[in-house]
C-alpha positions as CSV (number, residue, x, y, z in Angstrom):
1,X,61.9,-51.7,-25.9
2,X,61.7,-52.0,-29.8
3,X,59.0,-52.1,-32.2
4,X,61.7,-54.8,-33.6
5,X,61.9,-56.4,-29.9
6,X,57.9,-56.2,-29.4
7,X,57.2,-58.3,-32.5
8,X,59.8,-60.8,-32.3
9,X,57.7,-61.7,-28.7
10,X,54.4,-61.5,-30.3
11,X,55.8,-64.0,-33.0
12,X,56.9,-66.1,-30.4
13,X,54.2,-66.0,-28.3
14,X,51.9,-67.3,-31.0
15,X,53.7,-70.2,-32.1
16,X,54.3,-71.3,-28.5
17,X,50.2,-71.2,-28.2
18,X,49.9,-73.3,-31.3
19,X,52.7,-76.0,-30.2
20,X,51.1,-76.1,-26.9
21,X,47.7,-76.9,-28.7
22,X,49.0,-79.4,-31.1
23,X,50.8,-81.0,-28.1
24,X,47.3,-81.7,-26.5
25,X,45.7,-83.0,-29.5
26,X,48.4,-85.3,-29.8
27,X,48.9,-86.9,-26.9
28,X,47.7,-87.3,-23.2
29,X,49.1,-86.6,-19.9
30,X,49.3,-90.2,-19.0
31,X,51.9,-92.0,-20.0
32,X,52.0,-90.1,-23.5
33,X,49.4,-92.4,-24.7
34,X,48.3,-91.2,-27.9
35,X,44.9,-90.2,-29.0
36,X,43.4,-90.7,-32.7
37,X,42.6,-88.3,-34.8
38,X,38.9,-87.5,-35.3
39,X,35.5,-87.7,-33.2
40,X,32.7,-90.5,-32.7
41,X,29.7,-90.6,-31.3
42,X,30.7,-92.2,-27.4
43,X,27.3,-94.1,-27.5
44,X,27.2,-96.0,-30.9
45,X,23.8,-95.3,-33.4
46,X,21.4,-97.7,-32.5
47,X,22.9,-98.3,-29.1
48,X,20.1,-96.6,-27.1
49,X,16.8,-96.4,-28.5
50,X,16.4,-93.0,-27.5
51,X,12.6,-92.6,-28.0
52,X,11.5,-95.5,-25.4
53,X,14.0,-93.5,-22.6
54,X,11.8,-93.3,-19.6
55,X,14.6,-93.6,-16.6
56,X,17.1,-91.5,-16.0
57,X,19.4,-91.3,-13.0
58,X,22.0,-88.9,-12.2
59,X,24.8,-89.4,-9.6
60,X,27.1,-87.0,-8.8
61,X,28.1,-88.4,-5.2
62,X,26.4,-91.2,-3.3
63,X,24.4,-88.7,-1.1
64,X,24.1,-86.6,-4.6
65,X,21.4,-88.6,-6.5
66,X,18.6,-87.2,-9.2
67,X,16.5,-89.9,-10.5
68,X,14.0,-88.8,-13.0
69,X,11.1,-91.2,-14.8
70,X,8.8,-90.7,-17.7
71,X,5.1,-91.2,-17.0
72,X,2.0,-90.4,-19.2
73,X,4.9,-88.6,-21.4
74,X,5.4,-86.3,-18.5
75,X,9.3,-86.2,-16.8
76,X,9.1,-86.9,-12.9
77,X,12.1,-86.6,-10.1
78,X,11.4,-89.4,-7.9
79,X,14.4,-89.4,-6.1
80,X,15.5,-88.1,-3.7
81,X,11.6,-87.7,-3.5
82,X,8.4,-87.0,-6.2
83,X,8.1,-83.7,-7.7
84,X,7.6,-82.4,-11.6
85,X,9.9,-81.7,-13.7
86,X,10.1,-79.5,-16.9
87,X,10.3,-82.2,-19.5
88,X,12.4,-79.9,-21.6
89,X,15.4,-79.5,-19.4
90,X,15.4,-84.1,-19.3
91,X,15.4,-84.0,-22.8
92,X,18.1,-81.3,-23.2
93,X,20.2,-84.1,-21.5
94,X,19.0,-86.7,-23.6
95,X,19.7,-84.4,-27.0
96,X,23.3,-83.4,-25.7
97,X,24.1,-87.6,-24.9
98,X,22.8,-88.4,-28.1
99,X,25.3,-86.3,-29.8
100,X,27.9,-86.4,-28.1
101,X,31.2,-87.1,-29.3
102,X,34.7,-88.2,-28.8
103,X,37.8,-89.3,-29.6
104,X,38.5,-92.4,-30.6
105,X,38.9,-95.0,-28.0
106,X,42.5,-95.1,-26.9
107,X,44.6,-98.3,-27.7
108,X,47.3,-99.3,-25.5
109,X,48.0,-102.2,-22.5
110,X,46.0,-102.5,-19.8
111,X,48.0,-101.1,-17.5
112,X,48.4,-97.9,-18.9
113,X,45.0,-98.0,-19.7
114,X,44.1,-98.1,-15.7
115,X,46.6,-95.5,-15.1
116,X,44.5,-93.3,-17.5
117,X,41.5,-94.6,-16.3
118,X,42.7,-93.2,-12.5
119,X,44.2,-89.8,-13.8
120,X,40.9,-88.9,-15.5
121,X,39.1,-89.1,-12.6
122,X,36.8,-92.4,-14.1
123,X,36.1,-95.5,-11.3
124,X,33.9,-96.6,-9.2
125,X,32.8,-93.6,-7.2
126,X,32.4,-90.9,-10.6
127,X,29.8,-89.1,-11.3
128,X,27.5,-90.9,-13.7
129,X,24.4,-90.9,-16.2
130,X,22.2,-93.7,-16.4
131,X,19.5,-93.6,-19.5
132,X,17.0,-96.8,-18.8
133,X,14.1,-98.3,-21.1
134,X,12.3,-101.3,-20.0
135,X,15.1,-103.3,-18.4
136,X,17.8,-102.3,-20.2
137,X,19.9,-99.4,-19.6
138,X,23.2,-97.6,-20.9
139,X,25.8,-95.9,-18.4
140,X,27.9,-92.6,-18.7
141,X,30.3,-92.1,-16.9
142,X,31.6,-88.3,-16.2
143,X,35.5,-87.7,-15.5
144,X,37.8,-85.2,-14.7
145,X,37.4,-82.0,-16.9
146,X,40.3,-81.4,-19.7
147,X,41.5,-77.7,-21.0
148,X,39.3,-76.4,-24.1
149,X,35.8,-77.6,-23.8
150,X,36.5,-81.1,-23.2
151,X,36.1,-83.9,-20.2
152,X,37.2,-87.2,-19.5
153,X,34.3,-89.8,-20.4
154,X,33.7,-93.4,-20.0
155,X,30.8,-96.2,-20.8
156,X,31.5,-98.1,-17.3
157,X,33.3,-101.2,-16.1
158,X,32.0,-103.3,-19.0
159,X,33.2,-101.4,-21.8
160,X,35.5,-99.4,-19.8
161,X,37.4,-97.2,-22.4
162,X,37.9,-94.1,-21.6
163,X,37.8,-90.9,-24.1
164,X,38.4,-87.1,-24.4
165,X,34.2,-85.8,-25.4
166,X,33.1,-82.5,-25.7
167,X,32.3,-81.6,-22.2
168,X,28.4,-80.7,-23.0
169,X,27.1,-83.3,-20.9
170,X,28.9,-82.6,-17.9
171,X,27.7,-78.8,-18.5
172,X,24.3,-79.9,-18.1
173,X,24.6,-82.0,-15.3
174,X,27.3,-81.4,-12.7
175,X,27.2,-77.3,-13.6
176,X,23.5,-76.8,-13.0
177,X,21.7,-77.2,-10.3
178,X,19.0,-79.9,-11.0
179,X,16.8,-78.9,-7.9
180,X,15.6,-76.1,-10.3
181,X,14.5,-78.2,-13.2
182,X,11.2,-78.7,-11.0
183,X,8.5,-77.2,-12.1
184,X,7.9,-73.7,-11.2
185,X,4.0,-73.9,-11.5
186,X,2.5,-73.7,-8.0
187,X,-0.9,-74.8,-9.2
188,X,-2.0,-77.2,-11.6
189,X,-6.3,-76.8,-11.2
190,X,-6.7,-73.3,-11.2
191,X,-9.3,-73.6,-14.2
192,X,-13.2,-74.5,-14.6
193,X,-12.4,-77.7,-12.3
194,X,-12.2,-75.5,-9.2
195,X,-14.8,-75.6,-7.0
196,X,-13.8,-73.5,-3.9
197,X,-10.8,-71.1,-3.3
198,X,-9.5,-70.9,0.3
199,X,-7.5,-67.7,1.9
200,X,-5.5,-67.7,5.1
201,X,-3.7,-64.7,6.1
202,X,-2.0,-63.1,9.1
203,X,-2.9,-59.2,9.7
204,X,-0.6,-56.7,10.4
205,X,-2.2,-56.9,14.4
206,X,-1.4,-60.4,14.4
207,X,-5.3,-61.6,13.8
208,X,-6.3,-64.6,11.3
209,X,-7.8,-63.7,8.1
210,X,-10.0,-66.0,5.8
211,X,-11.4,-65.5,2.8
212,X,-13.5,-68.4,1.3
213,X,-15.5,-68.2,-2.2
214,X,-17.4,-71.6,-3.6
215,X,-18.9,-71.7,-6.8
216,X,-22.6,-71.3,-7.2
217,X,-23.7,-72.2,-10.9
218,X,-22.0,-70.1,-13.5
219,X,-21.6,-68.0,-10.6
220,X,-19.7,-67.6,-7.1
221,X,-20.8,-66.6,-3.8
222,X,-17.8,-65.8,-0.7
223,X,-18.9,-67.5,2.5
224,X,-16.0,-65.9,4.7
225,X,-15.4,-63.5,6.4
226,X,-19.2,-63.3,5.5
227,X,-22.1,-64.2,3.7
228,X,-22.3,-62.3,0.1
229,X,-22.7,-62.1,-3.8
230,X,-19.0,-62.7,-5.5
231,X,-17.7,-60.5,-7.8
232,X,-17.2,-63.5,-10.7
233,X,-15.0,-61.3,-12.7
234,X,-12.6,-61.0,-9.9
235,X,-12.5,-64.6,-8.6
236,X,-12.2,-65.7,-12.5
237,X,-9.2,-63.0,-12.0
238,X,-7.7,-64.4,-8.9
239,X,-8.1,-67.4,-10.5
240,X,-6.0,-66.7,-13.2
241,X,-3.3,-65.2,-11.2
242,X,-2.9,-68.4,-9.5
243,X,-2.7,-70.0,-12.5
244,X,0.1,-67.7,-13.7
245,X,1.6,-68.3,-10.1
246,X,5.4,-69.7,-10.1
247,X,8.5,-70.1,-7.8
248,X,11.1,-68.4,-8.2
249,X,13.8,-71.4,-7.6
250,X,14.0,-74.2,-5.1
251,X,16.0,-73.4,-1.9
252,X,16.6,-76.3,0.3
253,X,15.0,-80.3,0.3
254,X,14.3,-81.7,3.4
255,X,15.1,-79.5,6.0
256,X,15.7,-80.3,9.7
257,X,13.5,-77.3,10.7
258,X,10.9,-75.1,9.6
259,X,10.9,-72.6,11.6
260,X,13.8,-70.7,9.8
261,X,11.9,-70.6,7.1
262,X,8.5,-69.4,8.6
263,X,6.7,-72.7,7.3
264,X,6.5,-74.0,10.9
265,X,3.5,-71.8,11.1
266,X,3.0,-70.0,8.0
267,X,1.9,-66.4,7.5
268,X,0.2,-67.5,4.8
269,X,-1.9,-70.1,3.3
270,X,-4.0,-70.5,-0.1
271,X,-6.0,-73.7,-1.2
272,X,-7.9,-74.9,-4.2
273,X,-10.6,-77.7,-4.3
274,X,-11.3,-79.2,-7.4
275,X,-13.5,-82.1,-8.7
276,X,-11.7,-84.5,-11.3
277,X,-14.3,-86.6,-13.3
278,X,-12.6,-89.8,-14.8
279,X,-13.8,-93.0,-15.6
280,X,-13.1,-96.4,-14.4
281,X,-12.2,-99.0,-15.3
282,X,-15.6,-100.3,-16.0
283,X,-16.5,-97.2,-17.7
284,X,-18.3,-95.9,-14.9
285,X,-18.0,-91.8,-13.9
286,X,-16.1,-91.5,-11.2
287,X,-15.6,-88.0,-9.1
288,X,-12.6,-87.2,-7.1
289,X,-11.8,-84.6,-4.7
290,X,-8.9,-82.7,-4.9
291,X,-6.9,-80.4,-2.9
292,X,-3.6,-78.1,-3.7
293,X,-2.2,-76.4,-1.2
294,X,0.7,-73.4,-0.9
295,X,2.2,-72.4,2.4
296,X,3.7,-69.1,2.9
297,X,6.6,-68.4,4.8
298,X,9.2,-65.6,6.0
299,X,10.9,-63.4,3.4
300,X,13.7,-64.5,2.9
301,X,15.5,-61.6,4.4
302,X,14.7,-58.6,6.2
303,X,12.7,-56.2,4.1
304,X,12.3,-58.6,1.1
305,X,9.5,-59.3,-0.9
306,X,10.2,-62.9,-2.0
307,X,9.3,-65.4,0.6
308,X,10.1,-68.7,1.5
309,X,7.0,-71.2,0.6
310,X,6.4,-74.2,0.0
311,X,3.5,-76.7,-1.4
312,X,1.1,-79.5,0.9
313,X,1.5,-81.8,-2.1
314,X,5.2,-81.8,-1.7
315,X,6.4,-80.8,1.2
316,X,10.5,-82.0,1.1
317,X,10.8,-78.7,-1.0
318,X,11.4,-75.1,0.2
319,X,11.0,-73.0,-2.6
320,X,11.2,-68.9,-3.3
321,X,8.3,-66.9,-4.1
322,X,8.2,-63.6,-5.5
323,X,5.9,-60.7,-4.5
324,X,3.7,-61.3,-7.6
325,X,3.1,-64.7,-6.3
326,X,2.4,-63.8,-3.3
327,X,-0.3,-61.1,-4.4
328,X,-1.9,-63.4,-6.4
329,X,-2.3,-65.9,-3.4
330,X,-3.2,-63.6,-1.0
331,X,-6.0,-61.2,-2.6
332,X,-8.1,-58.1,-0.4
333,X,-10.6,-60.0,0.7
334,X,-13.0,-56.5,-0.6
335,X,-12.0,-57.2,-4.0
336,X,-13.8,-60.4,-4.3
337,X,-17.1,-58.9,-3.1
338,X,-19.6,-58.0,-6.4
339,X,-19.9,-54.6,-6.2
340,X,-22.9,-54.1,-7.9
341,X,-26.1,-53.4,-6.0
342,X,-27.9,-56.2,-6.8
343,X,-26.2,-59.0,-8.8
344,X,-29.2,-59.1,-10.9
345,X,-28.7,-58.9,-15.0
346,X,-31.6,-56.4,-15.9
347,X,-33.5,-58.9,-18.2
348,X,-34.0,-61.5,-15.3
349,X,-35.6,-58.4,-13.7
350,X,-39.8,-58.1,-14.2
351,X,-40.4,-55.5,-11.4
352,X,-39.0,-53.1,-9.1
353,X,-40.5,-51.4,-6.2
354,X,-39.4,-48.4,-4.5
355,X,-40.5,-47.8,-1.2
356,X,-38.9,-44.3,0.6
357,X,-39.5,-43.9,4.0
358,X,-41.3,-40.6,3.6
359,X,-43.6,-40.8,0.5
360,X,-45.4,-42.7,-1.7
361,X,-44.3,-46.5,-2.8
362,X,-44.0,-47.1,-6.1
363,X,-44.0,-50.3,-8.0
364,X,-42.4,-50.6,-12.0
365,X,-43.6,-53.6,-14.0
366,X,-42.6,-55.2,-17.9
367,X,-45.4,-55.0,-19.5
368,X,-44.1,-57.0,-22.6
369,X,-41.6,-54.8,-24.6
370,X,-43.0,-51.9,-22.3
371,X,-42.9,-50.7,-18.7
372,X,-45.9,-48.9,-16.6
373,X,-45.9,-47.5,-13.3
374,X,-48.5,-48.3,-10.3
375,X,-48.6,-46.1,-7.0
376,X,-51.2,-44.8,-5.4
377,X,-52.4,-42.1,-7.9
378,X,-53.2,-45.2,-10.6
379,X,-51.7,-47.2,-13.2
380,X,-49.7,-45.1,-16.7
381,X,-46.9,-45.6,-18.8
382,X,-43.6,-45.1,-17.8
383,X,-40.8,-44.2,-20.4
384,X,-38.3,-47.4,-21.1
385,X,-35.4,-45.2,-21.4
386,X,-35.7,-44.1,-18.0
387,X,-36.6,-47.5,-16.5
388,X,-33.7,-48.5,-18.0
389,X,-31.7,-45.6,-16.1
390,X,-32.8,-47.4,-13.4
391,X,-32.0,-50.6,-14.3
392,X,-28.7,-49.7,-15.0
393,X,-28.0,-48.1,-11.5
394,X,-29.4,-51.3,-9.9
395,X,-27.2,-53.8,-11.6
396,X,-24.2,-52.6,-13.6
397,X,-22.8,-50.0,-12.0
398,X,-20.2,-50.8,-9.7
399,X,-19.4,-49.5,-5.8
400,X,-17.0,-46.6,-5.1
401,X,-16.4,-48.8,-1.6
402,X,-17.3,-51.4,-0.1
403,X,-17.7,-51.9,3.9
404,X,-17.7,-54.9,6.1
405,X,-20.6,-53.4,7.8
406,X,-24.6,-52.0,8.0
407,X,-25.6,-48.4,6.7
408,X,-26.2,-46.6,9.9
409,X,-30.4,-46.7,10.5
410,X,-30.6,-42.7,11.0
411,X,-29.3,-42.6,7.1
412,X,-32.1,-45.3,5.8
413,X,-34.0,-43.8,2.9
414,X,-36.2,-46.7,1.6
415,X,-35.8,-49.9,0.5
416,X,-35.9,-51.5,-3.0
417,X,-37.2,-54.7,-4.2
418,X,-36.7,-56.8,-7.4
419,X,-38.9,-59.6,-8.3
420,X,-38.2,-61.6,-11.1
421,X,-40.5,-63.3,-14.0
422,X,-42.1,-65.9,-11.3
423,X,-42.8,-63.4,-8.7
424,X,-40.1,-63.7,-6.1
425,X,-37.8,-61.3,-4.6
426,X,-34.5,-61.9,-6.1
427,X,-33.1,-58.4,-4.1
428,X,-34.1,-56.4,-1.3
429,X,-32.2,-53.8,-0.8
430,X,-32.2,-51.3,2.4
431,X,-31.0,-47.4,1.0
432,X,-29.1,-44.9,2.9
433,X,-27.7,-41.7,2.2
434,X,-25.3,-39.2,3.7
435,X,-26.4,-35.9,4.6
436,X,-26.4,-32.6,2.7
437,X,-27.0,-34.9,-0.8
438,X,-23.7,-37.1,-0.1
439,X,-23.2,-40.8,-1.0
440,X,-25.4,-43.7,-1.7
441,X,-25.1,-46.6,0.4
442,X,-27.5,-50.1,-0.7
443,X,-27.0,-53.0,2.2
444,X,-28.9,-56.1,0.8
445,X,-28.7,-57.8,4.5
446,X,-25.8,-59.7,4.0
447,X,-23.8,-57.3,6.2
448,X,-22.1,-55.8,3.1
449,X,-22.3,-52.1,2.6
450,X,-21.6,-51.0,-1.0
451,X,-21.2,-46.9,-1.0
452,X,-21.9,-45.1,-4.5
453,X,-21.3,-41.5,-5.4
454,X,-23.7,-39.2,-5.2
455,X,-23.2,-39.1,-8.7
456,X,-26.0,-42.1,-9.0
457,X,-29.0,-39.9,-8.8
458,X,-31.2,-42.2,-7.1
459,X,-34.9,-41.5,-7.3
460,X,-38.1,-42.7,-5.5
461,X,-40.0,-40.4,-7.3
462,X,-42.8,-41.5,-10.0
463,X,-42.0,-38.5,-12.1
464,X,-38.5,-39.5,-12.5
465,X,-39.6,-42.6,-15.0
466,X,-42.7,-40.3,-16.6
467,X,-40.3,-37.8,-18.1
468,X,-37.5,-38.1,-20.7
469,X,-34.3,-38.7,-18.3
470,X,-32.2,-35.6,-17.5
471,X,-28.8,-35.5,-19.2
């Protein structure tokens, strides 16, 4: 073929694209009706007081039905059951309806005006968008979809007149799925309102797993799998990962059975209590317990991180969790032990007495800004930089391990004990070491072993805190 030939076709070929075009903005396919030049707004200015919105219901079938309300200046689905919803994908429907446009309304009898009315897909059963305030409302109606970016529109029965609009709003609401404008968050009172953090788990061996910490002051304590100082550092961390905590998407609402999805009995489990304080309505203080709940399931296939979860609070909704999520509900229980020897800030401490099995006892005492030394050779001086050596070891430096366990009694050592300003023992601690000058191990009776290396340099001898410390 030519160059001559190949041109002539190009040529053509454009101008049949632009006829084509022109022919659609012209005219419609039903009945040649003809459409106005120009674009309107297909609700008029002032026809929806946009503002007061606080209903919105979407319809795309009559089993197909999103209805979303506006409370506190938060956006809720209440339909086809309660759940959160990001406020900004509601109001990204509520943007594109307020500006969208259309051709002018198109004139002609009222037959031909059904006929249209049938060809673009616009009667009783369409899909449709209904925008409420008080008890008033405005009605979209969503038609058949036209070439170009455009879609059949009308404003319902009453002021039936249907018109070729951008197709924007039938992008955002028959081309997404709105079971993902939920809100991701899993948990809303991970913060300073949480009183105690619950762990279920389901070991490798098939055994249950809990971990329980509750707050205790400033401070936290676990009370499962045992008794023992928190680490507050790491529950203010696990704490924070749940806060972080999101779903991945929604899955399925209301399923028939939960057992495809592991939730029947689920691997895993993680709970928050809080305490709300609000007032009445007679001013009065009121507390309220409450509880947030996520249930893990399966993954959701073989080999997969993500899992299948869901939450107590709203049960209708299987959601997907990623791996992060589930990390951050499902912590080693180890992790949330404090891993310091004593828990004890060094200026809460007034004395320390170290008593080895073999040798003499010796007791450390403040003595204002100073420290002195009592055993059985007397009462002297003892050198604040080295105390504080000691003081240091005691309650800053953190465990190489920890063990769900007691040091074996053929390693014991000695004990320590740290009194505070009004005499008590605030730590009593039972030393062990390994043989040939290994590892340090401190068990404060709780049943928690926390191993140091032998890098710590222990000492229960009086000289140690007489002489400038060893470098």
């Amino acid at each position: 073929m030519s160059w001559r030939a190949l041109t002539f076709m190009w040529i053509a070929s454009a101008i049949a694209c632009l006829c084509a075009w022109s022919l659609w903005t012209t005219q419609t396919t039903a009945g040649g009706i003809r459409l106005e030049a120009g674009f309107t707004q297909v609700l008029p200015e002032n026809a929806v007081p946009w503002s007061r919105v606080d209903r919105i219901v979407i319809t795309r079938s009559p089993e197909n039905r999103f209805e979303f309300v506006r409370r506190d200046g938060r956006w809720f689905q209440t339909h086809p059951f309660d759940f959160p919803v990001e406020s900004a994908q509601v109001m990204e429907v509520v943007d594109r309806a307020t500006a969208l446009v259309a051709r002018e309304p198109i004139a002609g009898e009222e037959a031909a005006a059904e006929t249209l009315r049938k060809s673009a897909g616009l009667d009783a059963s369409s899909p449709s968008i209904v925008f409420g305030w008080g008890d008033d409302q405005a009605t979209i109606r969503l038609g058949r979809r036209l070439p170009a970016g455009f879609a059949w529109v009308d404003l319902g029965q009453d002021r039936s007149q249907p018109r070729a609009a951008r197709s924007s709003l039938h992008d955002a609401t028959l081309m997404s799925d709105l079971r993902q404008w939920r809100q991701p968050m899993l948990f809303a009172r991970a913060d300073v309102e949480c009183d105690r953090l619950v762990c279920e788990s389901v070991a490798r061996d098939g055994s249950s797993q809990r971990l329980e910490v509750v707050r205790d002051g400033p401070d936290w304590k676990v009370v499962s799998p045992i008794a023992t100082r928190a680490d507050r550092v790491a529950v203010e961390r696990w704490l924070d990962a749940l806060a972080r905590a999101q779903a991945t998407g929604f899955v399925v609402d209301r399923p028939t059975d939960l057992a495809p999805f592991g939730l029947a009995k689920p691997s895993g489990i993680v709970e928050i209590h809080s305490t709300v304080r609000a007032s009445d309505g007679s001013g009065r203080l009121v507390a309220e317990q409450l509880t947030e709940r996520l249930e893990i399931g399966s993954p959701i296939r073989a080999g997969a991180q993500e899992r299948f979860a869901r939450l107590a609070n709203h049960p209708d909704a299987i959601m997907e969790i990623d791996a992060t999520a589930v990390a951050a509900a499902i912590p080693p229980t180890l992790l949330m032990i404090d891993p310091t020897a004593t828990g004890v800030r060094p200026e809460d401490i007034r004395a320390v007495r170290l008593e080895p099995l073999a040798g003499d006892a010796l007791r450390i005492e403040r003595l204002g800004a100073d420290w002195q030394i009592s055993n059985s050779s007397g009462t002297r001086p003892a050198v604040s930089e080295n105390v504080g050596w000691l003081l240091g070891k005691l309650c800053q430096h953190r465990a190489a391990e920890i063990m769900l366990r007691s040091a074996p009694a053929d390693l014991v050592v000695g004990r320590i004990i740290v009194e505070s300003f009004d005499g008590r023992e605030i730590s009593s601690l039972s030393v062990s070491r390994e043989r040939n000058e290994g590892r340090y191990g401190f068990d404060d009776g709780s049943g928690v072993l926390r191993i140091f290396s032998p890098s710590l340099g222990l000492s229960f001898d009086s000289r140690t805190y007489e002489s400038p410390p060893q470098q």
